[in-house]
C-alpha positions as CSV (number, residue, x, y, z in Angstrom):
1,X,268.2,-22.7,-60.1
2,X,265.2,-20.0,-59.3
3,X,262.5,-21.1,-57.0
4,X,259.9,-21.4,-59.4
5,X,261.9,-23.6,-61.9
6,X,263.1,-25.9,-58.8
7,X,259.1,-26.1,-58.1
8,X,258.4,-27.3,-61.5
9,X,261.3,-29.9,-61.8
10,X,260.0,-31.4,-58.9
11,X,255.6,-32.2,-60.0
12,X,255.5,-35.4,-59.4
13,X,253.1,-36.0,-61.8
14,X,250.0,-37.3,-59.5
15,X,247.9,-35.7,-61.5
16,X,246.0,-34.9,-58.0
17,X,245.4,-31.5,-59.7
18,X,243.0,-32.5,-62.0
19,X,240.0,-33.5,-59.5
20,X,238.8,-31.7,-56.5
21,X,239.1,-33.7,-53.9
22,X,239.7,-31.0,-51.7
23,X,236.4,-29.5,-52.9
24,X,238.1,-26.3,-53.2
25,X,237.7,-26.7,-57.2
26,X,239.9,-27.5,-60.3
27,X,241.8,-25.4,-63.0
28,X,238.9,-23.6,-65.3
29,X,241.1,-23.7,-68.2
30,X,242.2,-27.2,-67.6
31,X,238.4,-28.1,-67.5
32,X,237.5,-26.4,-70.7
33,X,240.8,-27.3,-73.1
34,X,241.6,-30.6,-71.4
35,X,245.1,-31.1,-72.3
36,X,247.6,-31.9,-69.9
37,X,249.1,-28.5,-70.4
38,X,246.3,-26.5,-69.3
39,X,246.4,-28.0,-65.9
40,X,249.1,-27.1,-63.3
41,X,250.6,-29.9,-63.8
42,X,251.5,-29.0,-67.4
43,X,252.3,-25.8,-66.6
44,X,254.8,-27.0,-64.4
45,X,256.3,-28.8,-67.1
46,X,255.9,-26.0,-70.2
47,X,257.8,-23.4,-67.8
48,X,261.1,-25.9,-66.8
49,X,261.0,-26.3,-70.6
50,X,261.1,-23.1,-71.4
51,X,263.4,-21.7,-69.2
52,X,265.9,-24.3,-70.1
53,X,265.3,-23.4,-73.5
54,X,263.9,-27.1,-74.4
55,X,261.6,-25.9,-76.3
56,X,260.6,-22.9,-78.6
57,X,257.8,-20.2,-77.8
58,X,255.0,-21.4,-79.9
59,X,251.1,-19.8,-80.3
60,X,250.1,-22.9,-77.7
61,X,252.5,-21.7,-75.1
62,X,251.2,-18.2,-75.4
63,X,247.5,-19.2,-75.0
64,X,248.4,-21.6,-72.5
65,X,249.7,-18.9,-70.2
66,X,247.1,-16.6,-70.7
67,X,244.0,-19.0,-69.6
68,X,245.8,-19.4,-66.0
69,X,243.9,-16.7,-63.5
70,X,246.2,-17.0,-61.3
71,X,243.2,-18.3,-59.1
72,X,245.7,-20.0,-56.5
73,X,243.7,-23.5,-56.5
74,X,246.3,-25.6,-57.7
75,X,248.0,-24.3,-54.3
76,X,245.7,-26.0,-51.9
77,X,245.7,-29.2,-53.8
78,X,249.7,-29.2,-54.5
79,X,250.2,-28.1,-50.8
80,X,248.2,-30.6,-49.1
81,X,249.7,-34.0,-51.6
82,X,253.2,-32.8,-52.2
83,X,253.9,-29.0,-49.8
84,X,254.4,-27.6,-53.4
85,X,253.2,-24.0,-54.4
86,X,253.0,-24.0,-58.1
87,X,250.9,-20.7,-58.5
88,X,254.3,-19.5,-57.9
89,X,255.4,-21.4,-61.0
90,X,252.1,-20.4,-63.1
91,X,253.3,-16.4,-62.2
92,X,256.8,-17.2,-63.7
93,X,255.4,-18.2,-66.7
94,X,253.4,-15.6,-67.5
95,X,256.7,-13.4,-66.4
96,X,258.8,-15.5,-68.9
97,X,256.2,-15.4,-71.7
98,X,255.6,-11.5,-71.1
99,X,259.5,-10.9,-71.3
100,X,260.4,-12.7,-74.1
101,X,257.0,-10.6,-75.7
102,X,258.5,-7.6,-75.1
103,X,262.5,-8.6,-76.2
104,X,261.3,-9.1,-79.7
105,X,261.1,-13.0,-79.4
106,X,259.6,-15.0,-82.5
107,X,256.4,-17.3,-81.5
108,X,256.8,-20.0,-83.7
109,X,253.3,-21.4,-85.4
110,X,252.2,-25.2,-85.8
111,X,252.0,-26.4,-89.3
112,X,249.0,-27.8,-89.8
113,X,250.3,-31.0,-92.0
114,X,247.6,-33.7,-93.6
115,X,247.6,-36.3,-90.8
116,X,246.7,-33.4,-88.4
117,X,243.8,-32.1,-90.9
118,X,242.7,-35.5,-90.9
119,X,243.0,-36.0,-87.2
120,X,240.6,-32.7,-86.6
121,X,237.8,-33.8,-89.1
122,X,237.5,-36.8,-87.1
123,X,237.5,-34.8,-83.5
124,X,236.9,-31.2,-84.1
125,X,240.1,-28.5,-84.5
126,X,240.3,-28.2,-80.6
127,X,241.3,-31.5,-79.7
128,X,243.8,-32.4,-82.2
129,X,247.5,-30.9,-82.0
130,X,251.3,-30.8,-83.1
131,X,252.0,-27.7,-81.2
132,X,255.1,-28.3,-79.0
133,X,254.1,-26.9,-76.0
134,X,250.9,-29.6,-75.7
135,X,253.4,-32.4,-77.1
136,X,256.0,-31.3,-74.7
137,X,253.5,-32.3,-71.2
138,X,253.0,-36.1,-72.9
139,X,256.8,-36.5,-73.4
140,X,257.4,-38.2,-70.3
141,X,256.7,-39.7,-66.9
142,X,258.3,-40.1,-63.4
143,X,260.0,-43.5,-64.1
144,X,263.3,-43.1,-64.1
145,X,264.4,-45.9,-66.9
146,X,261.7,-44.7,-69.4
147,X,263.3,-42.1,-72.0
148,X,261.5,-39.3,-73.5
149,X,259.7,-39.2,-75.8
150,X,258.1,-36.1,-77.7
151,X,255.3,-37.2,-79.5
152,X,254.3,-35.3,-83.1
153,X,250.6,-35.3,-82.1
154,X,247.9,-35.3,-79.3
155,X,244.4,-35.8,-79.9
156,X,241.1,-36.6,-77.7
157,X,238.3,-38.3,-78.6
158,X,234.5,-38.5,-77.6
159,X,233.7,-41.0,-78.4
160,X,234.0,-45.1,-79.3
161,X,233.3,-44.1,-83.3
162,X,235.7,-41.6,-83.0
163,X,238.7,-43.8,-81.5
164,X,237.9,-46.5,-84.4
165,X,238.0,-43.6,-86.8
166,X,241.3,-42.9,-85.7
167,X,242.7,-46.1,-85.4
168,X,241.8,-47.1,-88.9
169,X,243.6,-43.8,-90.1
170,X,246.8,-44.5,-88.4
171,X,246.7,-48.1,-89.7
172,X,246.4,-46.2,-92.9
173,X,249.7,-44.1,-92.6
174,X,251.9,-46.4,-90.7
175,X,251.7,-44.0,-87.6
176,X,252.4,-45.6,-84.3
177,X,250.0,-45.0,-80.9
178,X,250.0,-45.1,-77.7
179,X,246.7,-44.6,-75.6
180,X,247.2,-42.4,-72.2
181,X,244.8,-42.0,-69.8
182,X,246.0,-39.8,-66.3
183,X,249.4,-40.2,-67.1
184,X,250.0,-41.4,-63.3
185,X,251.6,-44.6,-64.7
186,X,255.4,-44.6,-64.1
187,X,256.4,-47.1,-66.5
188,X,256.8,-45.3,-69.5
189,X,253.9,-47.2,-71.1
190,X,252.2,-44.3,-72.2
191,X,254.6,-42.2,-74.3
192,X,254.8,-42.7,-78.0
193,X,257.1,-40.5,-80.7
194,X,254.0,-40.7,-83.2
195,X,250.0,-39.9,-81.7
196,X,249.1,-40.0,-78.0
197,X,245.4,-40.5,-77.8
198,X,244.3,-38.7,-74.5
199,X,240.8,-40.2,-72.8
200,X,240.1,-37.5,-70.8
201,X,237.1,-36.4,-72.9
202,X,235.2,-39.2,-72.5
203,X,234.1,-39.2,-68.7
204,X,230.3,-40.7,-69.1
205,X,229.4,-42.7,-65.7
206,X,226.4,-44.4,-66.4
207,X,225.1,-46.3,-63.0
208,X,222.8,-50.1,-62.5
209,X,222.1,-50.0,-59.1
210,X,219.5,-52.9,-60.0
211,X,222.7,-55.0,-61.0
212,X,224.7,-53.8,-58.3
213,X,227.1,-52.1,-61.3
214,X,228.3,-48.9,-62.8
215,X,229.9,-48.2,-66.1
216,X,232.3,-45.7,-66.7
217,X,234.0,-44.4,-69.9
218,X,237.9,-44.4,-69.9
219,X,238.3,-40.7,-69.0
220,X,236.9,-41.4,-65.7
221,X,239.2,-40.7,-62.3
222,X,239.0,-43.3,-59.4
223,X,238.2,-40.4,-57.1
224,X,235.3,-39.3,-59.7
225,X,233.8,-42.2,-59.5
226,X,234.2,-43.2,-56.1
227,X,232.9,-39.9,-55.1
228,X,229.8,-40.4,-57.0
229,X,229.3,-44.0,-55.6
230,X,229.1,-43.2,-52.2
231,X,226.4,-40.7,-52.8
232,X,224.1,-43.5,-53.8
233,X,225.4,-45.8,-50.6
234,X,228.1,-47.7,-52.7
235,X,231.9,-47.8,-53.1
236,X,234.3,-49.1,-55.9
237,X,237.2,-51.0,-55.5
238,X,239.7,-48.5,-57.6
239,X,243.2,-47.1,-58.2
240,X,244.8,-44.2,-56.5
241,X,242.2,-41.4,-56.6
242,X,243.8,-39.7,-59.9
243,X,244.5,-43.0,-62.2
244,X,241.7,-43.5,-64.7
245,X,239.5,-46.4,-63.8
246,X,239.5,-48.0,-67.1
247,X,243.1,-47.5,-67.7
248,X,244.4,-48.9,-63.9
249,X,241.7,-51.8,-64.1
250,X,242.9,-53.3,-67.6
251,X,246.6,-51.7,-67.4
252,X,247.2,-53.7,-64.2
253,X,244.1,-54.7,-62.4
254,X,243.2,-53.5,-59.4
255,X,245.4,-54.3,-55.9
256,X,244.2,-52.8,-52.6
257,X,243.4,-53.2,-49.4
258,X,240.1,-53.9,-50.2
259,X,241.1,-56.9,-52.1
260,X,240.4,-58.8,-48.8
261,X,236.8,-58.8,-49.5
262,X,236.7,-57.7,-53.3
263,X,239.0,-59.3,-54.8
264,X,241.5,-58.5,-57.2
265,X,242.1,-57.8,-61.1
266,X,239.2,-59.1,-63.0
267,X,236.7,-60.0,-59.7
268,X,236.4,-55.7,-60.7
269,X,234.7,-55.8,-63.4
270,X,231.9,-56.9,-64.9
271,X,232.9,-56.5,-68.6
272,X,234.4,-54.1,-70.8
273,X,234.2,-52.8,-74.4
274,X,237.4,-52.2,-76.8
275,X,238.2,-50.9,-79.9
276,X,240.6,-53.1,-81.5
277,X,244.0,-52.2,-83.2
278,X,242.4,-52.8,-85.9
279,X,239.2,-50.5,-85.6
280,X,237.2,-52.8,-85.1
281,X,235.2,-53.2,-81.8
282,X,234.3,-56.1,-79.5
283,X,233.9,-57.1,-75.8
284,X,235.5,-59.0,-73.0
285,X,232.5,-60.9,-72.8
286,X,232.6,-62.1,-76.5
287,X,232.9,-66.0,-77.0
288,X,236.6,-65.2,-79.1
289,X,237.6,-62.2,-76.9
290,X,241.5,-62.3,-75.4
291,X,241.9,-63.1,-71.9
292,X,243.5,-60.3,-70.4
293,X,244.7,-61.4,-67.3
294,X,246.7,-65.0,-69.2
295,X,250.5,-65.3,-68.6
296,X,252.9,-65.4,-70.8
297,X,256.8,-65.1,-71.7
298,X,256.4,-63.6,-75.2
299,X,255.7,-60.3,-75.4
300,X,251.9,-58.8,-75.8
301,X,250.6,-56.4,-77.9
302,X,248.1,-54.4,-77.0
303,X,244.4,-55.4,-77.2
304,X,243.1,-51.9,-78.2
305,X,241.9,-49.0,-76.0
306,X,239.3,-49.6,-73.6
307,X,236.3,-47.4,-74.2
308,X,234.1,-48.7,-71.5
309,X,234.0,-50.3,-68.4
310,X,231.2,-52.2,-66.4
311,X,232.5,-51.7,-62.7
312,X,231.0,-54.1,-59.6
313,X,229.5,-51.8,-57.2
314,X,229.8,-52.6,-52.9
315,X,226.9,-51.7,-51.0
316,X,228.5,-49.5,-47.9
317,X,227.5,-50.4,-44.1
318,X,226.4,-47.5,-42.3
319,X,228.4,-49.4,-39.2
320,X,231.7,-49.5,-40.6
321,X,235.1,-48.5,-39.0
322,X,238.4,-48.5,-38.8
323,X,241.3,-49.4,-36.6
324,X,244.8,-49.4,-36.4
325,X,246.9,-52.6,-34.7
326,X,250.3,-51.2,-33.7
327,X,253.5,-53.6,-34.0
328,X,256.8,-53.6,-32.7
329,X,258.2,-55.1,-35.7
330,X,256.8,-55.9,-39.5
331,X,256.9,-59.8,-39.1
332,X,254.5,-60.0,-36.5
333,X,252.3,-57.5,-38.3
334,X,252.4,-59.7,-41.6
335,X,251.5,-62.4,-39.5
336,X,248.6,-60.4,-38.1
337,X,247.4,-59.2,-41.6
338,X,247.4,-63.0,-42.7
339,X,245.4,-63.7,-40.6
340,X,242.6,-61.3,-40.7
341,X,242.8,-62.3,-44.5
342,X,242.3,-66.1,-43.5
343,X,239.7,-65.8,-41.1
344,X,237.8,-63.0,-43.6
345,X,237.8,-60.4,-40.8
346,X,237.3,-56.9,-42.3
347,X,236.8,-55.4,-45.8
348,X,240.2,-54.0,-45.8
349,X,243.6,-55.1,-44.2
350,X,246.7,-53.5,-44.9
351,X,250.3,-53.2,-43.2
352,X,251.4,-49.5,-43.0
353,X,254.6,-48.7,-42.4
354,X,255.4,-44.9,-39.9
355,X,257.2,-43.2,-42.9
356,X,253.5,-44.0,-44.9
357,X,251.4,-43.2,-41.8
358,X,253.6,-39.7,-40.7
359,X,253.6,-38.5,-44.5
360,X,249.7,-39.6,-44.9
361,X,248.7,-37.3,-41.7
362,X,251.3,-34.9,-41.5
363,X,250.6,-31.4,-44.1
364,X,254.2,-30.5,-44.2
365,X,257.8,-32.5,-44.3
366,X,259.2,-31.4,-41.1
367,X,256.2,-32.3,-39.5
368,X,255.8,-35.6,-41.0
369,X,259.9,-36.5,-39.6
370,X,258.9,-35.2,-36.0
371,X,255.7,-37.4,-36.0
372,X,257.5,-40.2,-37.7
373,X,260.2,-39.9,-34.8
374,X,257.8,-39.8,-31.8
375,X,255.3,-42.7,-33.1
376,X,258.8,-45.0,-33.7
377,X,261.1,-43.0,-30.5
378,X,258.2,-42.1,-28.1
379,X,255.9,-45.0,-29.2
380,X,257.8,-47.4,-30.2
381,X,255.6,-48.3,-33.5
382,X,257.4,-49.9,-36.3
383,X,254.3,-50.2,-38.3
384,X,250.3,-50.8,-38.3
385,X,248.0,-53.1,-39.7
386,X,244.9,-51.3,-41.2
387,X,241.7,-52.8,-40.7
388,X,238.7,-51.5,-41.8
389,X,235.1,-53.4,-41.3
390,X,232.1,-53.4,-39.9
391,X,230.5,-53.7,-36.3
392,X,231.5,-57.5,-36.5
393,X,234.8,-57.1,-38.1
394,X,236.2,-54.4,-35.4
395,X,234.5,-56.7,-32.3
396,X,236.5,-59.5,-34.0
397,X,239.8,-57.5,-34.2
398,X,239.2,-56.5,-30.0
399,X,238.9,-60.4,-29.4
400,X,241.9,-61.2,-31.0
401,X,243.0,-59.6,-27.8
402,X,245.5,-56.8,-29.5
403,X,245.2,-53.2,-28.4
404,X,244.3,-50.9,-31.3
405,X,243.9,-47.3,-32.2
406,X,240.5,-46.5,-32.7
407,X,239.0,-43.9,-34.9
408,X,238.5,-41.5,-31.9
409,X,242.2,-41.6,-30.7
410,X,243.3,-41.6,-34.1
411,X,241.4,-38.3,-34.7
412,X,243.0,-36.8,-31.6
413,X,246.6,-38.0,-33.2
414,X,246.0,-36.4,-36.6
415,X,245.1,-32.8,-35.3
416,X,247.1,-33.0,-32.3
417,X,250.5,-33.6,-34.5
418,X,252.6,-30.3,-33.2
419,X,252.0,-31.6,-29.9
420,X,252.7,-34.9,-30.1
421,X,255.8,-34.3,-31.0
422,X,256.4,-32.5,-28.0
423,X,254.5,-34.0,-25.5
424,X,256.2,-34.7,-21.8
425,X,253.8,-37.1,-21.3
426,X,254.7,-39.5,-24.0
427,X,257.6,-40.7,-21.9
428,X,255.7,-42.2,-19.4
429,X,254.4,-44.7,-22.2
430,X,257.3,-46.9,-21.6
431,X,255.7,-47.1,-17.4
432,X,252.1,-47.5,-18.4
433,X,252.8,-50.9,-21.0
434,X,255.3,-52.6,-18.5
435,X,253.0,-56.0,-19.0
436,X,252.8,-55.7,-22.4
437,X,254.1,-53.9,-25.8
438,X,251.2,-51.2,-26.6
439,X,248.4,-51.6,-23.0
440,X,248.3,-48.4,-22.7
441,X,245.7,-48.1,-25.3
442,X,243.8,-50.6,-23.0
443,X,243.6,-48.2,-19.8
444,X,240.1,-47.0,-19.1
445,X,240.3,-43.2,-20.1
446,X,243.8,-43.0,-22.3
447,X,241.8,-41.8,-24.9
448,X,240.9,-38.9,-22.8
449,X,244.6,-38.2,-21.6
450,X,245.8,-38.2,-25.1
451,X,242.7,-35.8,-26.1
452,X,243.8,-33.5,-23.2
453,X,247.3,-33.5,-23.7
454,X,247.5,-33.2,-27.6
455,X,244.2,-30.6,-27.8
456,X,243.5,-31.6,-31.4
457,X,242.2,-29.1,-33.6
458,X,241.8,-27.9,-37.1
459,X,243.6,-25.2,-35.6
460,X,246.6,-26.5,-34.2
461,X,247.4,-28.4,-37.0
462,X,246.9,-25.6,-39.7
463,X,249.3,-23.2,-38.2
464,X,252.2,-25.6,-39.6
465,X,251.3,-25.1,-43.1
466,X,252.5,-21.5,-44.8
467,X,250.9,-18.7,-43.4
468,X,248.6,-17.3,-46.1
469,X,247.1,-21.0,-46.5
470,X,246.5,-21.0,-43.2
471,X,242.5,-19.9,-43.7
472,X,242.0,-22.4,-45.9
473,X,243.5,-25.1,-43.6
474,X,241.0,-24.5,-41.0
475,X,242.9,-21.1,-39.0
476,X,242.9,-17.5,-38.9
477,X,245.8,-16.5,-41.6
């Protein structure tokens, strides 16, 4: 297996390339065209396909590999989630394509058929499709127990009128569905052999500071959002920062560490609009509307799509913080994390384990098994609890009378990594917290040691990562 095809097998599907949270930008074409395979990530999947000869050469895969620039962007954002480098995957592509050009190969055409003529007088001709090399990139997901499934058409709709529109037409011919919003679901909930109905177009965020609320249409990333929040002073309590916030919230609710304060599932929201099955339209706020959060043993079917989504807004502390509690084992940590939750100290409490931690601050996987090593080996950290609060919150942590890692030594940790995990000094540790597990955070001036021994910097740490990323990692290439 080539380099480029091993790359591709591997995209974990985060969908991390399609927002720029590294600011460095996103994929022009995938912002234009908006199918999954426009974005790296489809890319990745349309080249394994084609070099294993999954799929034909179709007009779609052609144009698919022309509109990549070969701008390098999906490198920085792939690098920094996964250490993958799938411009060197896009390149093959365009290689593939180019030679199979040149050998004579046929480029097969999609058949334009009536349910896709009706499809495209509903949404426009660009965002309806049979071709296989769009189908191909909704076929599937990371689970392992969900089979493929290659679905005969993709379309996107703007709009609620438009998704109703469509429902009612698929009613009409017996077609089945399946809605799809990020695709970062790895249950298999969101392929479908008949019509995938992609949200991405619909990304309208629509804010009520007044009501302390925003809403948000179902093609809406957490990260998106969030970002757009915290302008304004705010946060959300969201999904992983590439799930769609519409599709997380009502898929599954919401579960994170900020559920300490927050809440969970429907403490969220506010209310939300759906088209039925049916076509028809209604809200959760409706005196008959179904309760989506009820148990039950039968199966459910779905409600409808979710076309909008009023979202609590947090006002944001300007005093806020965090800290990290270290523990010698994850019993005593659960304890610790009850009862934060019990006495409502912070606004987020979490238990983290080193392999999270390591991988989390680490840009590359050796360096992530060296840090992993020295906080457990050097340390002796078997995991962390997370809190995150204000003023009050972190003064109430320190009287609980455990040592923590504050945001300053934590800082000096991050960019001091390549030291760490060869710092001499780290074996005195063992000396310094004779009394107790973890008092060496407590001497006056170990924040200062640690600063001098580790010499954090931007620098330091992006001379791990390949050498022509280096720049952009913060040192001279």
């Amino acid at each position: 297996m080539n380099d480029a095809l091993e790359t591709a097998k591997n995209c974990r599907h985060y969908a991390m390339c399609k927002i720029d949270f590294l600011g460095s930008g996103v994929c022009a074409s995938g912002v234009e065209r908006r199918y999954v395979s426009y974005f790296p990530e489809g890319r990745m999947d349309l080249y394994a396909a084609l070099a294993e000869q999954k799929i034909a050469v179709t007009k779609g895969a052609l144009d698919i590999a022309a509109s990549c620039s070969l701008c390098g962007k999906c490198d920085y954002q792939c690098y920094f989630v996964t250490g993958m480098r799938p411009s060197r995957v896009m390149k093959a592509l365009k290689t593939h394509i180019a030679e199979y050009l040149a050998a004579g190969g046929a480029v097969e055409a999609a058949v334009e058929d009536r349910l896709l003529r009706q499809l495209r007088d509903i949404v426009g001709d660009l965002w309806a499709s049979n071709d296989r090399a769009i189908a191909l990139t909704y076929s599937h997901d990371s689970c392992a127990l969900a089979p493929a499934k290659m679905p005969a058409y993709v379309v996107m709709p703007d709009s609620c009128e438009e998704i109703s529109a469509i429902l009612k037409l698929l009613n009409g011919s017996g077609t089945s569905w399946v809605a799809r919003a990020n695709g970062t679901n790895v249950l298999g909930a969101h392929l479908d052999e008949g019509v995938v109905i992609d949200l991405n177009r619909m990304k309208e965020i629509a804010f009520d500071e007044k009501n302390w609320c925003v809403t948000v249409g179902p093609g809406v990333a957490a990260f998106d959002l969030q970002r757009e929040a915290v302008k304004r002073g705010y946060r959300v309590n969201v999904a992983e920062p590439a799930a769609l916030v519409c599709g997380s919230m009502m898929n599954s609710g919401i579960l994170s560490l900020f559920a300490t304060a927050y809440g969970a599932s429907a403490d969220n929201f506010v209310d939300a609009h759906f088209v039925a099955p049916d076509g028809s339209t209604f809200s959760l706020n409706d005196k008959d509307a179904p309760n989506l959060y009820s148990f039950s043993w039968c199966e459910q079917q779905t409600p409808g799509i979710c076309t909008a989504l009023k979202v609590k807004l947090h006002p944001v502390n300007g005093d806020e913080k965090g800290v990290l509690v270290p523990f010698q084992g994850l019993e005593e940590a659960l304890l610790f994390a009850k009862e934060c939750a019990v006495r409502r100290i912070g606004l987020a409490v979490g238990v983290l384990g080193t392999e999270y931690i390591s991988s989390f601050v680490a840009p590359t996987q050796k360096l992530a098994a060296d840090t992993r090593n020295a906080l457990e080996h050097k340390l002796g950290i078997a995991c962390m609890v997370l809190v995150i609060g204000d003023e009050y919150a972190i003064e109430s942590v320190a009287r609980m009378g455990r040592p923590v890692f504050d945001q300053r030594l934590f800082a000096a940790l991050s960019l001091g990594l390549p030291s760490l995990r060869s710092a001499g000094w780290l074996d005195l540790i063992a000396e310094l917290s004779a009394d107790a597990p973890f008092s060496y955070l407590n001497i006056e001036g170990f924040a200062e040691l640690a600063e001098a021994a580790l010499a954090p910097s931007a620098t330091q740490i992006a001379q791990e990562v390949d050498p022509d990323l280096r720049a952009f990692f913060g040192a001279p290439g």
